[in-house]
Every structure is written in structure tokens, then in C-alpha cells.
C-alpha positions in Angstrom: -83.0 9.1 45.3 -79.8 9.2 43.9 -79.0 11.6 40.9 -77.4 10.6 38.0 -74.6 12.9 36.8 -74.3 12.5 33.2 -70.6 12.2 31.8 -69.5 14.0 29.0 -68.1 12.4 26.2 -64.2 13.0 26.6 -62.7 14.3 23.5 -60.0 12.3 21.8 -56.9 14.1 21.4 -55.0 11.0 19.9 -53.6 11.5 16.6 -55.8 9.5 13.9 -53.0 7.1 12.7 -54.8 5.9 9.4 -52.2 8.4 7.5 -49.2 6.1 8.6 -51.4 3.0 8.1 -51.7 4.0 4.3 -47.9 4.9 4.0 -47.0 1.8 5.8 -49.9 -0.3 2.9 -48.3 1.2 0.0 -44.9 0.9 1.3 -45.9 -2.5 1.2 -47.5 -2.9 -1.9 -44.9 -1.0 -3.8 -42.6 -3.7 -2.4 -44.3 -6.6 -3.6 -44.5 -5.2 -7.1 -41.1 -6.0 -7.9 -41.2 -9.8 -6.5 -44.5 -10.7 -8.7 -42.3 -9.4 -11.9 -39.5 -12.3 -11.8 -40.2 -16.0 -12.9 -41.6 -18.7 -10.9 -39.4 -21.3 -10.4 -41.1 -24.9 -8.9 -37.5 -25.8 -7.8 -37.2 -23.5 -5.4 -40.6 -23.9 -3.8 -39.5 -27.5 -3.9 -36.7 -27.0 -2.0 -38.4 -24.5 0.6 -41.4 -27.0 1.0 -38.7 -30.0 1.3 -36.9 -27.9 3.7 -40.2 -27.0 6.0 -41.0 -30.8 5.8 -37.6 -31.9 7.2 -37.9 -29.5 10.3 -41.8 -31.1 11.0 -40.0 -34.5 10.6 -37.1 -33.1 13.2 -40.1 -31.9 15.4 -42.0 -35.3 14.9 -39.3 -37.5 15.6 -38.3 -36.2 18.7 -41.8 -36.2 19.9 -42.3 -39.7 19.2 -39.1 -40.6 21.4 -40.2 -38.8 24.2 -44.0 -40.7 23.9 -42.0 -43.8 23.5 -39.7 -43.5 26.7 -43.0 -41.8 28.6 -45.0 -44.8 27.9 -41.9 -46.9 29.5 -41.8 -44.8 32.8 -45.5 -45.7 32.6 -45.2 -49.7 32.2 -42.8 -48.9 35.2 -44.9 -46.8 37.2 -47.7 -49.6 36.8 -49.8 -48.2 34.3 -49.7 -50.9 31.4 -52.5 -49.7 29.4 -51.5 -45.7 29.1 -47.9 -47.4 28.3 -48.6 -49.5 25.5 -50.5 -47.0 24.1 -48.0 -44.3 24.2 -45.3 -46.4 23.1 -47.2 -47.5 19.9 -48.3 -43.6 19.4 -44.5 -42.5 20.0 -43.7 -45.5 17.3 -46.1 -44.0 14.9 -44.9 -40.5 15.4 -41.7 -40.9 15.0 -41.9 -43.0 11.9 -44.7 -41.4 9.9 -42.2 -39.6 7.9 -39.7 -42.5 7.2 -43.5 -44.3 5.5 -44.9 -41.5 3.9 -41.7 -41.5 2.2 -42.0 -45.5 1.5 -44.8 -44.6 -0.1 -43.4 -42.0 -2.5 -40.9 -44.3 -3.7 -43.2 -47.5 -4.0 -45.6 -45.5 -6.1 -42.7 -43.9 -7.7 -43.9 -40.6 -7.7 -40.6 -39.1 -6.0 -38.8 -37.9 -8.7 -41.6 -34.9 -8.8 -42.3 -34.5 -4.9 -41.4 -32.1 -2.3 -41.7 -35.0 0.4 -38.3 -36.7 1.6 -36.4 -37.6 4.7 -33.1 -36.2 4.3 -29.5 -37.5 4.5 -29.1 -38.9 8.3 
């Protein structure tokens, strides 16, 4: 029969670090006191959105290339289907933003968006 040596429960000795946790919270808070006190301005959230748009668009675009030139190594390797289909998906990718963007102007609701495509 085996016997079971009970273990002791180790004390901790690490510092309890909710002190600096607190300091670090009202640092914190403190901090965002001042930036609640000044004016909204739309323009500049605008501008940041417009700006955060244009780098998904940059991401997008090249995305949609690479589909498009995968799905021609495919047509070459043999593989028709899984071509076509990532050619028309790089097509779509890559041009979602230039339509959206149709859109916004055939609707003419761009005067007051955040969406555009940026000077190329």
C-alpha cells in the first residue's frame, strides 16, 4: 500500500502587486480626464476614419492582385475551376473600394462620409 504524503501548501512570498495596479488605473484615469474636457470635433474623426479606410483599401487591393495572378498560375497549372474563381474573387477584392465609393457619389451622400479612395 502506498502512503500518501500530504503536501503543504507553499507560502507565497510574491509581493501582492494590486498596489501598482491601482497607481498604474488612476494614472490612467487622471490622464483621460483632461482629453474628455476639449471639444469633439467630427472632422477629425473624419479624417482618422478616412485615413484607417485608405490603409484597409491599400491592404485590399494588394490582396486582390495576388488572388488574381494566383488564380492565373492555377489556369496554368491546370486547375480551371479554382482559377476562375480566384481571379473573379481577386477582381472583387481589389475593387470593392473603388464601388463602394461609386456608390457614395451616385447616392450623393459623399459630401458627409468618411468613405473615399484617395488621390492615386
Amino acid at each position: 500500500m502506498k502512503i500518501i504524503k500530504h503536501i503543504k501548501p507553499i507560502s507565497l512570498k510574491i509581493r501582492s502587486r494590486l498596489p501598482s495596479l491601482l497607481m498604474a488605473a488612476a494614472i490612467l484615469a487622471l490622464n483621460t480626464l483632461s482629453a474628455s474636457a476639449q471639444a469633439f470635433n467630427s472632422t477629425e474623426l473624419k479624417t482618422g476614419i478616412s485615413n484607417s479606410l485608405a490603409v484597409i483599401m491599400m491592404f485590399g487591393f494588394v490582396l486582390g492582385i495576388s488572388c488574381v495572378i494566383y488564380g492565373g498560375f492555377a489556369i496554368r497549372r491546370g486547375d480551371v475551376d479554382q482559377g476562375k474563381m480566384s481571379i473573379i474573387g481577386g477582381a472583387i477584392i481589389a475593387a470593392a473600394p473603388a464601388v463602394i465609393f461609386a456608390f457614395f457619389k451616385i447616392f450623393g451622400i459623399e459630401g458627409n462620409s468618411s468613405v473615399g479612395i484617395g488621390n492615386f
